[in-house]
LUMGUMI-170770 format. One record per residue: z, y, x of N, C-alpha, C, O in turn. Coordinates in pm, whole numbers, plus 50000, padded with zeros to 5 digits. Atoms other than C-alpha are relative to their C-alpha. Layout:
% LUMGUMI-170770
ZYXZYXZYXZYX/...
This chain:
% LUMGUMI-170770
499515013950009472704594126729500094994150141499134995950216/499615003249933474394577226986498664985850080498434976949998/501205008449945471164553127246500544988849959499794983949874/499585015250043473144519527182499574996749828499144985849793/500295005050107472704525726785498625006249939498575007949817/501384999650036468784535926773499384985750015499484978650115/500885013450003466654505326674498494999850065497535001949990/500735000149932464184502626949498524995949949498584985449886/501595005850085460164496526821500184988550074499244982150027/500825012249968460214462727037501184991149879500684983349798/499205007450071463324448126847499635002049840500124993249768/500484997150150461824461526480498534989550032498304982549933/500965005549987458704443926607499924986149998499214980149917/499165009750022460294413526685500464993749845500004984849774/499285005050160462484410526361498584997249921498304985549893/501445004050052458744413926194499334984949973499064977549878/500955008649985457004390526371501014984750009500704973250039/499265015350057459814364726290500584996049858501084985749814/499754999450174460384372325927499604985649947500454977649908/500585010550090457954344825785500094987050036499414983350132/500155010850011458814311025737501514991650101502494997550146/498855003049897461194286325950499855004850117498795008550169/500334997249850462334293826286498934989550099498084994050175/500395012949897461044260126473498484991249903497964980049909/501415006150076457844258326212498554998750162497624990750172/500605000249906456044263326524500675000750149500715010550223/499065001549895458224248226802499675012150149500415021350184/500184991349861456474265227150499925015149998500525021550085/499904987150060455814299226995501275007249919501865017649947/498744994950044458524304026781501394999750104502105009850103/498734996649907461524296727057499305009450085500275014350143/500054995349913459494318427288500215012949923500825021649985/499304987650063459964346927013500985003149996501325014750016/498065004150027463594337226959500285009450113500735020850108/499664995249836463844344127344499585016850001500395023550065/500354990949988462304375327316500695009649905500665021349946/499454991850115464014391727018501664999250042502495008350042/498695000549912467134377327180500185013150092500795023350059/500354991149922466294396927476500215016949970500955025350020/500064984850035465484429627312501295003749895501635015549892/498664992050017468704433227119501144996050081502274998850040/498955001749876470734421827425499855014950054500915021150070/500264990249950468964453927563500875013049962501435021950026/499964988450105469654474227237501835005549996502225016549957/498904999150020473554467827272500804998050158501894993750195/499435002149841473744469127653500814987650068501554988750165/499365012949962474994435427710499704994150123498954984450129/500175006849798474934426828116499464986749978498464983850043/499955014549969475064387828019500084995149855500615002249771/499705005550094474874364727748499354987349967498194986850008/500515011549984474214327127653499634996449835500215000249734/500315002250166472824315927331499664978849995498664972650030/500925013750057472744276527219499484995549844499725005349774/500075007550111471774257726897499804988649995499144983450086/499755011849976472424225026785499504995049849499925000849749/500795004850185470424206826444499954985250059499294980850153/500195016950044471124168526370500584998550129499814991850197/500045009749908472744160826662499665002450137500174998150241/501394999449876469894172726899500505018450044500855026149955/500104986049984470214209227105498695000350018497974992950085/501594996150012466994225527026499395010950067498205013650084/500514990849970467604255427180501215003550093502355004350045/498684998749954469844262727478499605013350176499225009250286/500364991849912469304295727712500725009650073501675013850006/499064990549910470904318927966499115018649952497955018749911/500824992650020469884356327912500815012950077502025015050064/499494990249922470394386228138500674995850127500224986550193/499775004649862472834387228454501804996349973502504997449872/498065000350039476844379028510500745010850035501885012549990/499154988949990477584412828677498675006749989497495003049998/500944989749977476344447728653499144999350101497995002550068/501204997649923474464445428971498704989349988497644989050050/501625001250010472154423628828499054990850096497844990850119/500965007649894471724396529092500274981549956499764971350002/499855014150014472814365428963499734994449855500694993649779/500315004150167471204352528615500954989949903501324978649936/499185013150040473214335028375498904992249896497914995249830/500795013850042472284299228262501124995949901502045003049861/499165006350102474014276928033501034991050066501634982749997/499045004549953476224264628268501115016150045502215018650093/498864981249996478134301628301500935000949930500635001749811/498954996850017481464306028243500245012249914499425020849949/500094997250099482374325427960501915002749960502554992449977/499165000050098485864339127779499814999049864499125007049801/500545004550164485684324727433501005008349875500715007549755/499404996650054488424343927302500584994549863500944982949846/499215010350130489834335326968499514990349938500144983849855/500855019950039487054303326909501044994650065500984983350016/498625003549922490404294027129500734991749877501064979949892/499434997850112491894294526786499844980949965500744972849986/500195014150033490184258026664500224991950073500714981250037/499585013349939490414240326965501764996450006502404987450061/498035000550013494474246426886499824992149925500574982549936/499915007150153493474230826558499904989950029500824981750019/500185012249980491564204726672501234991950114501494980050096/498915007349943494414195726935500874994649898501184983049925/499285003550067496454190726669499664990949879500484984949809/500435014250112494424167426423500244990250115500944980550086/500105012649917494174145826725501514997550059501724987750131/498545008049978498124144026776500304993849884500794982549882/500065004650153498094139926404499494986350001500074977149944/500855015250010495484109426469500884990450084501154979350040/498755009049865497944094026777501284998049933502244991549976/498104996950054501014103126520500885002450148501824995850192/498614990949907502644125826817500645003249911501784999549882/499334988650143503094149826515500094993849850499164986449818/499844996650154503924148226157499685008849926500495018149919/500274990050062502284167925951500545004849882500015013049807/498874992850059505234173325757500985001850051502075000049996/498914996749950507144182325976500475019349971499935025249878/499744985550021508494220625983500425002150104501324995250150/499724996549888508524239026284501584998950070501864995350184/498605003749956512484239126282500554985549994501634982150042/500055014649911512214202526307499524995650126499884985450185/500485006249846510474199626620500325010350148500325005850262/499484992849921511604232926809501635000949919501825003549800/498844998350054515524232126787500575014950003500505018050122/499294984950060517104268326689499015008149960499305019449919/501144988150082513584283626574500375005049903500844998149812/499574992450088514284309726379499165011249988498715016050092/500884988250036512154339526182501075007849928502155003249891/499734987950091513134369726007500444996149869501365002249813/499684997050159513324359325665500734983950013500174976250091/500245008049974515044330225629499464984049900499554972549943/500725008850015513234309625373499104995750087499074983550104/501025004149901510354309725639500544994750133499894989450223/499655013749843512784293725920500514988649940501004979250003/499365020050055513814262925665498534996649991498294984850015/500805009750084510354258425540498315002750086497324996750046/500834996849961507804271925757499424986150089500214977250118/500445015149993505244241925895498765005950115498225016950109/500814992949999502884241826138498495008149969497985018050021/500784994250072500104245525910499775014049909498795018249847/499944986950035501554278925809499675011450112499475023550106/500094992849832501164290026168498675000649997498165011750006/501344998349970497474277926180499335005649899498155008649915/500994992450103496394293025871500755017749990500985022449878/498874987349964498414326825953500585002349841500065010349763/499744997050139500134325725629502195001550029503145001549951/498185000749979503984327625842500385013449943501365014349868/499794983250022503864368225795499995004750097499985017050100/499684988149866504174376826157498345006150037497185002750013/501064989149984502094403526273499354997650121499344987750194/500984997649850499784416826552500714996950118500424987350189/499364995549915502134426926779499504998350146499964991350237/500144999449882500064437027040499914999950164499164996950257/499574996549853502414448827306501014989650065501584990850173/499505010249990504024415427273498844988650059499174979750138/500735009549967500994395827325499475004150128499304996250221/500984995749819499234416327638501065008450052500605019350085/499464987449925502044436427786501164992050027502184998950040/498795008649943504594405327886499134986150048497984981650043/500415014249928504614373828052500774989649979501084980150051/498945012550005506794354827888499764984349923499094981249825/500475016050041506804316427849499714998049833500145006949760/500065003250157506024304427488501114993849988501444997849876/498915002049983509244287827534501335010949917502075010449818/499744986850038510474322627541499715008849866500625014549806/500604998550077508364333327294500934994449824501105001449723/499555004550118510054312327018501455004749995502095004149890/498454998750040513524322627073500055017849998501025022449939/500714987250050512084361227068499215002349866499195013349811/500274996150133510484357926758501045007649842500855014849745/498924994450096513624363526568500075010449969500605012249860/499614983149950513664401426653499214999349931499635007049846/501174988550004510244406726523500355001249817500844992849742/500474994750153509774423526169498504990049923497374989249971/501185007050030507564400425941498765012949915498845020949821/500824988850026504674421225907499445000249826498925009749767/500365002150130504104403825540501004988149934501444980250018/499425013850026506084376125310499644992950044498594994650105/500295007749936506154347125419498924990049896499214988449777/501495003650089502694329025269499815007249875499535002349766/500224990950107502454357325064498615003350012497985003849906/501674998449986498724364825215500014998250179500924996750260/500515003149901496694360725506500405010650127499975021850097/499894992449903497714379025827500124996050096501094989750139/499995003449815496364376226192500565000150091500715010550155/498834997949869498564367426450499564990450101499574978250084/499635010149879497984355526808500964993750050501084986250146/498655007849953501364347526786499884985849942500124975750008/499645011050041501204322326562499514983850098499954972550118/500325011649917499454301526771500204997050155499814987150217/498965003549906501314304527062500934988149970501024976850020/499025009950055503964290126866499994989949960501024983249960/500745014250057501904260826714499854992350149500154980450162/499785005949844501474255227127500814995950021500814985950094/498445001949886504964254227214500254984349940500554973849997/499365010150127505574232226862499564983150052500214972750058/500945009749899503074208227041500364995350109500274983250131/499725002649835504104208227390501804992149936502144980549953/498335006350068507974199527223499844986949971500494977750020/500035010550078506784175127024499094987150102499384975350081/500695011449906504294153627310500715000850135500504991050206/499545002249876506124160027614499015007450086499385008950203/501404996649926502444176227741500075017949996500455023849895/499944986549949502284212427872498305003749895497464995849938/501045000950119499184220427583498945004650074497905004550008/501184999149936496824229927828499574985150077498424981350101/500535014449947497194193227990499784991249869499264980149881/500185010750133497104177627621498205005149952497204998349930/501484995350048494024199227523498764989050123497874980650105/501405003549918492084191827855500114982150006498974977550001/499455011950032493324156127833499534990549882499174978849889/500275007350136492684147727467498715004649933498234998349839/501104997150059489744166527390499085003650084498054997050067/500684996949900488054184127692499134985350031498064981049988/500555014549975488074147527884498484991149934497354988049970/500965010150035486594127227656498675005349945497565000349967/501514991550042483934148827506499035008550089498135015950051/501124996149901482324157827849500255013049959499275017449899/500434990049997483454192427822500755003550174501645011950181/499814996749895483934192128223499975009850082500035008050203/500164985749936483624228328313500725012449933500715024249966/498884988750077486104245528067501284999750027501854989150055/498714996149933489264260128155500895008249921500885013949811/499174983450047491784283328132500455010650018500865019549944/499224992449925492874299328389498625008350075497495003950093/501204985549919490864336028580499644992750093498454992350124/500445004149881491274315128877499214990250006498434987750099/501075014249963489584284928816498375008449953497335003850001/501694999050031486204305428652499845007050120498885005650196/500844988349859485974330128927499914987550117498924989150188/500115012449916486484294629161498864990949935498844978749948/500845016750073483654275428958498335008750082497425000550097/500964997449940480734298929138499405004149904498455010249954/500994996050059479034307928829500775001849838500744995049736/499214994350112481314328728593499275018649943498965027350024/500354983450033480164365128370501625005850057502715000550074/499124986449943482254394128497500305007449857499295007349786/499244995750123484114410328187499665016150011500235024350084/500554984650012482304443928106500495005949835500734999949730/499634994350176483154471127807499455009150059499145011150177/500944991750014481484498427689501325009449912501705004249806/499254986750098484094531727536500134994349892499014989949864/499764999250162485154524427189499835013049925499785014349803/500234987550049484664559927161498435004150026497785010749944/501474995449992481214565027291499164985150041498754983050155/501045008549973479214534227273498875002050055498354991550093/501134997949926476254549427425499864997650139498934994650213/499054995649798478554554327783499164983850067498864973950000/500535012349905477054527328047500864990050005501934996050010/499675007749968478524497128085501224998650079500755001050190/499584998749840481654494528348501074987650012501454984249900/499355009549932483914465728525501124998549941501985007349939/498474999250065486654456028358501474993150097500964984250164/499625007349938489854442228546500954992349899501724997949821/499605007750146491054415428310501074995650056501144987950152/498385007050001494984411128277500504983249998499614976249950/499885013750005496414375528297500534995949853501275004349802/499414999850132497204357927927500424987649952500524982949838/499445015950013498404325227983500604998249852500184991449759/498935005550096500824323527745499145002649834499745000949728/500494999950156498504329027431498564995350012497644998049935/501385009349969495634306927595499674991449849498504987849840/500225007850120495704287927242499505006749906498765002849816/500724986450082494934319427090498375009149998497595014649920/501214992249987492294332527270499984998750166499725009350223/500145003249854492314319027651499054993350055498734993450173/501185012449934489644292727667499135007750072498895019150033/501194997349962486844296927919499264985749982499584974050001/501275010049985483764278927873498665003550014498365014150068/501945001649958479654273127888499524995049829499944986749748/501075006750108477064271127612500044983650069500794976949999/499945014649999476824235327747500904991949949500684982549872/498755004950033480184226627715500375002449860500954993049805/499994995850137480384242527379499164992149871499504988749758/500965010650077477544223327239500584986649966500394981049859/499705016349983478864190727283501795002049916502224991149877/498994995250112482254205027070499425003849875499984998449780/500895005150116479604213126793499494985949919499404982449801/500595014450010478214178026846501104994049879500764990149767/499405003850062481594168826731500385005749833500674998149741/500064990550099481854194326457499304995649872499704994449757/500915005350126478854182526272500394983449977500134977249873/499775014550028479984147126311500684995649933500554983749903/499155004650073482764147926108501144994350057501634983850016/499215001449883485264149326405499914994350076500564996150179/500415015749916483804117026549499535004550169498665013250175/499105015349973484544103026826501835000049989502514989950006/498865000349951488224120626824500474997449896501254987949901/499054998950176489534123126458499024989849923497854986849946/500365006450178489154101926096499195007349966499325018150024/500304988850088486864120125874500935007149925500995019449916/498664992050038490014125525698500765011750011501105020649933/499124990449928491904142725958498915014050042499305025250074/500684989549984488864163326006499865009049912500265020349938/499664994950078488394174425699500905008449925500535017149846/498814992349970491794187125684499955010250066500615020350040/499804990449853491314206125973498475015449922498355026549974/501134993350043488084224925771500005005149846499205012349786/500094993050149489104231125430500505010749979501315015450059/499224984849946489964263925339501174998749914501064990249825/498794999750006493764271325253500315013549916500945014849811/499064984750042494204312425230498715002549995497774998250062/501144992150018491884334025075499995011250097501065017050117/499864986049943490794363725301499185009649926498735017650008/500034994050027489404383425036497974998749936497194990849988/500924998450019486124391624857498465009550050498365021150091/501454988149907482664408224989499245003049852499104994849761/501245001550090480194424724752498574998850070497615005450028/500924996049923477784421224978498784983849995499344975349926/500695001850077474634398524945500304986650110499654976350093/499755007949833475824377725292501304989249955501164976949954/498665005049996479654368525218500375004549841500635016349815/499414998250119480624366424856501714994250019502645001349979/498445002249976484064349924938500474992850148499644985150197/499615004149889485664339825241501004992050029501724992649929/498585005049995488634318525362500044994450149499234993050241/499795002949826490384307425663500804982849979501544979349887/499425013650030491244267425748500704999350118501145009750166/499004996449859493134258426069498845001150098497884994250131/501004993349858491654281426351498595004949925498055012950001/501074999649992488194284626135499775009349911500495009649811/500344995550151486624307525911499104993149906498184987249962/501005002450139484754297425551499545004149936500185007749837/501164990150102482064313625387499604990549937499704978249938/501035004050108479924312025133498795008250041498515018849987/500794994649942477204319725336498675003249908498014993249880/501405004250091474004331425103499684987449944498644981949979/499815010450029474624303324938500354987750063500444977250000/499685014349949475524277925188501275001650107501275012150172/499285002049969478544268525348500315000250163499864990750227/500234992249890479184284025674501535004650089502085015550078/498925003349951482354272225914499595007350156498715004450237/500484991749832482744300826239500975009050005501515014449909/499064988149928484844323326421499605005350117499144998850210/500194992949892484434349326645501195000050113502344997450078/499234990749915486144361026946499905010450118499095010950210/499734985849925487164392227113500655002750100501415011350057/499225000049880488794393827418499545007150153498405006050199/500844989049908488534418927725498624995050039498494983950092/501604998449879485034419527872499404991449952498444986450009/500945012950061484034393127616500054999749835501005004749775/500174999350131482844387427254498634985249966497474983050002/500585013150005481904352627128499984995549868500555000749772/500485001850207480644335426793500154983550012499594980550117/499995014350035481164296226726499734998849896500345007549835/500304999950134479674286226385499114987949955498044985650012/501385012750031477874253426202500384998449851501474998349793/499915003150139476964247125869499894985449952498754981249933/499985012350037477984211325758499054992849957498654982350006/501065007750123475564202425488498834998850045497994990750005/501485000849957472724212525709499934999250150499225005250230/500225004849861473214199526012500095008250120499625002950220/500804991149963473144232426188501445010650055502295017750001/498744988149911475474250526475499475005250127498725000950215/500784990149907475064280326664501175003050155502244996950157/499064994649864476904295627042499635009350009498415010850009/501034991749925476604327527141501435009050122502645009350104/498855000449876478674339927460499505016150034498295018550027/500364984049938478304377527576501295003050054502334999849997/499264994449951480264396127852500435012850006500965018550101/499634989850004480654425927682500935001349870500754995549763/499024996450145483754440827444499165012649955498445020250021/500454989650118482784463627147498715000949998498095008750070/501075006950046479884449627014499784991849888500844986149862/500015008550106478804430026721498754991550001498504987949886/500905006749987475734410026829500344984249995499744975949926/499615010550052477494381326856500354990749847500364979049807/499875007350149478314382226492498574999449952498124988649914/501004994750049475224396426395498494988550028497614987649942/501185002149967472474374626595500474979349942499564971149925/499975014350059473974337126466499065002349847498114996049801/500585000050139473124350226130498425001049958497794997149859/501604997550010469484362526223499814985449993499284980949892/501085007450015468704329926326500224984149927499494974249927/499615007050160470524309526038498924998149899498354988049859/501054993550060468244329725843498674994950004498074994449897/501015001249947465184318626030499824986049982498764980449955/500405020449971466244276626066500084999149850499614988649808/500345004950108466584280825696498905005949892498905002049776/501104995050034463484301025602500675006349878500115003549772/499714993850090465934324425380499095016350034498405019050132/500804988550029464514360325274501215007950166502365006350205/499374988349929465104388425553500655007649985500375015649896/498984987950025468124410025598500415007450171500565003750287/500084994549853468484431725859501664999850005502405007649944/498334999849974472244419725987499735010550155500855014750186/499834992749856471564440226339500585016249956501685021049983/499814990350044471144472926169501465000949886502185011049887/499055002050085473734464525912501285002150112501985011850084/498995001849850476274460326250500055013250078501025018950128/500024989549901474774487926425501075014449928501705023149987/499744984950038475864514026121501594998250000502285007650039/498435005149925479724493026143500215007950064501005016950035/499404996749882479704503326466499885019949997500505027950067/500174983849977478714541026413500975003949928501495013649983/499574997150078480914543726113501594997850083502455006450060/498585005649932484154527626331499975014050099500845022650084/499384989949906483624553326633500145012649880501215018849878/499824986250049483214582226398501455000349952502315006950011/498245005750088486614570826171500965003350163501715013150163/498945000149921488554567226515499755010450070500785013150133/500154986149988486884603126633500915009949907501605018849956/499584993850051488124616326344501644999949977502355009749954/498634999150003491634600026333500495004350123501605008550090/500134992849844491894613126721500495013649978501395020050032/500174984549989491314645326609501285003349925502035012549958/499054996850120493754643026301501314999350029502165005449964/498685005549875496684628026570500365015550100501435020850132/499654990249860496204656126833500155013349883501265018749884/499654988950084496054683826570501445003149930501795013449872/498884996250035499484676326494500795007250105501675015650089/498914988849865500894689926844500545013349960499975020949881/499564989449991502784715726860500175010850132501075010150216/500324992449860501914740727130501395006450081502315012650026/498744988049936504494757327354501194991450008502244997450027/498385004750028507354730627324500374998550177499735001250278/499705007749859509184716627621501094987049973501794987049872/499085005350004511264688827677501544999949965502225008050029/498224994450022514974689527565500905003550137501605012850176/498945001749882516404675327879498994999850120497924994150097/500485003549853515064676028249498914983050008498834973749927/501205012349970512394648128362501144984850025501154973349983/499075013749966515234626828505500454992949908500184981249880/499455004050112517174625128239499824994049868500514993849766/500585011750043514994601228106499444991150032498714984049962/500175013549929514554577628332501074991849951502034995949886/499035015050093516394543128223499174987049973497974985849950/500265010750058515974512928145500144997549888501155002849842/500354998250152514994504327785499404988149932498174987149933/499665013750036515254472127638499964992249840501064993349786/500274995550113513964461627283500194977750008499544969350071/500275018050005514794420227210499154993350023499104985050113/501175003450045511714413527083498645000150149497884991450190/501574994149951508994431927315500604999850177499735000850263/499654998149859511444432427678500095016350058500185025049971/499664990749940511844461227908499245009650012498115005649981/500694995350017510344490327941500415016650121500335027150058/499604998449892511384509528260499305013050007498085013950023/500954979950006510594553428246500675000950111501764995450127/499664993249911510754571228571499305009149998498225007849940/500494989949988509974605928657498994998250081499234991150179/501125001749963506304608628761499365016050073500165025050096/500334991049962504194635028896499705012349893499965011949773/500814987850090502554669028760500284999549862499424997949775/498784999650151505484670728447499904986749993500774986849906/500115010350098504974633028355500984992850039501594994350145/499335015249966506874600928328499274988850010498094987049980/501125013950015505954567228377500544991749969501644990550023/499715013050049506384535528200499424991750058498214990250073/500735013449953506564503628368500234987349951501104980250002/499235010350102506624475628089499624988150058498544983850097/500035017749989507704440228156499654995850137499804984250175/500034996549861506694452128531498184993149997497804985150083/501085008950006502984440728423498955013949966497745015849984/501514986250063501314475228279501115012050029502265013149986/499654986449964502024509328432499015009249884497825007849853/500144989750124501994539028142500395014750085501545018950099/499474981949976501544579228308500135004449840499315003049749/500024998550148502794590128001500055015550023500705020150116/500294986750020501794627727911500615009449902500285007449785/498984997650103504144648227729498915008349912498015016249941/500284991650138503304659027378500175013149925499415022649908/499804991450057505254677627194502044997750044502504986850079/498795007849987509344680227235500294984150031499544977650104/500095014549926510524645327289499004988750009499194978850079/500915005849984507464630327234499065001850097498595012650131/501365001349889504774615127507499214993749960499494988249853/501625002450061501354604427448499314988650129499004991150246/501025003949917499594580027606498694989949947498694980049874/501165005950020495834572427615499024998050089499255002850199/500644999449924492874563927763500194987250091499104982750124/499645005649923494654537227989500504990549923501704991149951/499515008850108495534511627735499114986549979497944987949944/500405009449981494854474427756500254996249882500514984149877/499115010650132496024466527388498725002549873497715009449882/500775000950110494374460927051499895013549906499555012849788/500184988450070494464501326967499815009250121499715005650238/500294994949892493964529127145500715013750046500255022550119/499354987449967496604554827160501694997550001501784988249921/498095002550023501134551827168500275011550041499945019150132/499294983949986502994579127106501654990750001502074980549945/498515005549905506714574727302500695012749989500425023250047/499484988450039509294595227129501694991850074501984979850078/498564999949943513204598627307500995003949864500855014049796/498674995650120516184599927038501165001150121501474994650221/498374996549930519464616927159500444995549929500014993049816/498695003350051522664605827103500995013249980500875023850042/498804986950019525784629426974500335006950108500925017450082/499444996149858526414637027386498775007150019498795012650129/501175000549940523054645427408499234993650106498615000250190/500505009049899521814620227614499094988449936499324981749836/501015009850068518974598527554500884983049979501554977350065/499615008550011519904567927364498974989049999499194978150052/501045004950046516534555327248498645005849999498275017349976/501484998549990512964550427290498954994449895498474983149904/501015006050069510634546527031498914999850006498435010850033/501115003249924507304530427091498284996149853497724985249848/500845001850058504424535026811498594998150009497995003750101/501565002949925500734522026802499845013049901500495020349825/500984980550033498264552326726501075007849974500835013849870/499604992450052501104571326701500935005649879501575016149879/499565004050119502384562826353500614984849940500334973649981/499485011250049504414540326138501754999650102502345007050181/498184998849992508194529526190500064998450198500955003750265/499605000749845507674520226593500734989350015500924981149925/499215011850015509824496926749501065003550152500615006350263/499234993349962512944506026905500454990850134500564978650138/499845001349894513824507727283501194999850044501215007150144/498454994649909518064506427389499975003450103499454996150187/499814996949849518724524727678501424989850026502424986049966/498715005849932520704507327911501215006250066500945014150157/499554988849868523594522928083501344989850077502374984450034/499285008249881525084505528389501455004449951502455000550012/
């Protein structure tokens, strides 16, 4: 078994000696356990850095820095540390938008092709009738699309008059499906509709007034604030592997999605509002709105999550019986938890600078558990076997991918004779030149260089080097009747329809 998923005797010791009763039944002793059990599964899951707050009635009860901001281990983080929040990004889109709702910028009947002029989708009931409340509850149909979200740079502007191309990955509010796009597009719908660039409306209308003075958006301003975590990952394939540096791509354009930086401090005081019932920015009304759930995401049998749902930007449980409003996010070199339970006064932070991990989900719930003196469940171990069960699955589909090769092939045509330019509406350019030691190279959108490794006949392979939400593309060449490459097709892991590349020819 892999060192990251053995359960260490101090963290079993721990969980123990916090089993019985509330967390804060014994204020000076019990947070100094907290701290300590904190501690030891920060250890257990190699996490360089990480910030933990909590917030009950109003009051933060509990607000701590834990570990360092880089591997070397010299600078401690506090609760003023800078932080990618990743898709918790997601609500403050939401909440921007109750509070244009509260100003009446927006209409909340409006439909996106009322406020962006020529928006247009795929199907086209969903470009007469689509709203943006179909956007924030992902119920438009558009998909992942990865190599659209991290592998270009194009304006959200852009963005909306590119959507047309894409394939809806589902009907349109036929069911729930995750898209960082959508909330790009709920950005743009925003910025159209106030005249305000949505990063000056956000920091403006909500940042401002709620004292969250140290959150951002941009690489440059955290690495400029003096006291930012450094974005670490750990293999998706071998979680055990050490720790190493990540260099984190730029992602402006889906900052609404998953761009925010912030601080347990700063975060708290967005709880504050949370439990308040939107107060001081929104109605209860408009808040409420913003928190009810909409789309089902499906049932759990499990003793934690009996049903789930998503409202704008948030998730909704049915937490062991109590009602339980939170979202995670994932984003390079970071993995973050936002979460408060209405009825009981009661919201958690937790900030870590490492990807592929689940402590963040995992350690709100321990100490849920604890402020409400429910029975013990071991969510760590429950997470840890997730995580063993995920690398093994993507070991095994690895294996099941490369076993299709075919040994001995060669290329059809010469190395050159696939160089080109390669051009797909939707996703932009995608630029092959002949490379070294047999390979080619892809240079997409002029933002991510691809050595691509040939496969099998016209297919190339590339892995290992991949900044996107999977971890393998297989890059197959179609001839034309002349024999000459016409087309490039570009699949994640390998499989499924792809998405097609025109060659250009001068």
């Amino acid at each position: 078994m892999p060192r990251s998923l053995m359960v260490p005797s101090i963290v079993t010791a721990c969980l123990v000696s916090l089993a019985v009763g509330p967390l804060f039944a014994e204020p000076v002793g019990s947070v100094e356990s907290l701290k300590q059990e904190i501690s030891a599964l920060q250890a257990q899951w190699q996490i360089p850095g990480m910030a933990v707050g909590i917030i009950s009635d109003g009051k933060v009860i509990f607000a701590e820095g834990f570990g360092y901001r880089s591997l070397e281990g010299k600078e401690p983080v506090n609760t003023a540390t800078l932080f990618r929040i990743g898709s918790c990004s997601k609500a403050l889109t939401a909440l921007s938008y109750g509070v244009a709702m509260q100003k009446e910028h927006v209409s909340p009947a409006a439909t996106i092709k009322d406020i962006i002029t020529g928006f247009e989708l795929e199907d086209d009931w969903a470009t007469e009738a689509a709203t943006i409340g179909d956007l924030l509850t992902h119920q438009s149909g558009l998909g992942r699309y990865s190599l659209l979200s991290h592998g270009s740079n194009f304006s959200r502007a852009e963005l909306c008059e590119r959507v047309r191309y894409l394939p809806l990955a589902a009907g349109f509010r036929e069911r729930f499906v995750y898209s960082n796009l959508n909330y790009a597009l709920a950005a743009h719908a925003l910025e159209v509709a106030t005249g305000s660039v949505w990063e000056d409306y956000v920091g403006r209308e909500v940042f401002d007034p709620l004292g969250m003075n140290s959150t951002c958006f941009s690489l440059q301003d955290m690495k400029a604030s003096g006291n930012h975590a450094q974005p670490c990952q750990v293999p998706l394939r071998d979680l055990s592997a050490e720790p190493y540096l990540l260099d984190v791509e730029k992602w402006d354009t889906f900052n609404p999605a998953g761009g925010v930086i912030s601080s347990v401090d700063d975060l708290l005081k967005w709880l504050e509002l949370c439990l308040n019932d939107g107060r001081p920015l929104l109605d209860k009304p408009i808040w409420e709105a913003i928190i009810t759930p909409y789309i089902g995401r499906g049932y759990s049998s499990t003793a934690n999550f009996r049903t789930s749902a998503y409202s704008l930007g948030w998730n909704v449980y049915n937490y062991r019986g109590h009602h339980l409003v939170s979202h995670s996010g994932i984003v390079s070199g970071y993995c973050a938890n936002m979460s408060f339970m209405p009825f009981e006064g009661l919201g958690i932070v937790v900030l870590t600078n490492l990807k592929h991990h689940s402590l963040h989900d995992a350690l709100p719930r321990i100490i849920y558990d604890r402020l409400l003196g429910l029975e013990e469940y071991d969510h760590n171990g429950e997470y840890l076997q997730v995580w063993q069960n995920m690398a093994e699955g993507i070991a095994e589909r690895d294996a099941g991918l490369l076993a299709t090769r075919i040994p001995g092939t060669r290329p059809t045509l010469e190395l050159e004779k696939y160089a080109g330019r390669y051009v797909n509406q939707a996703y932009g350019v995608l630029e092959v030149t002949p490379g070294k030691d047999n390979q080619l190279v892809g240079d997409f959108n002029g933002l991510v260089t691809w050595p691509m490794e040939h496969f099998h006949h016209d297919v190339w392979i590339l892995q290992n080097k991949i900044k996107f939400e999977f971890d393998m593309l297989g890059l197959q060449f179609r001839l034309g009747p002349n024999g000459e490459v016409e087309e490039l097709v570009v699949r994640e892991e390998m499989v499924g329809d792809g998405f097609v590349f025109i060659r250009q020819v001068d």
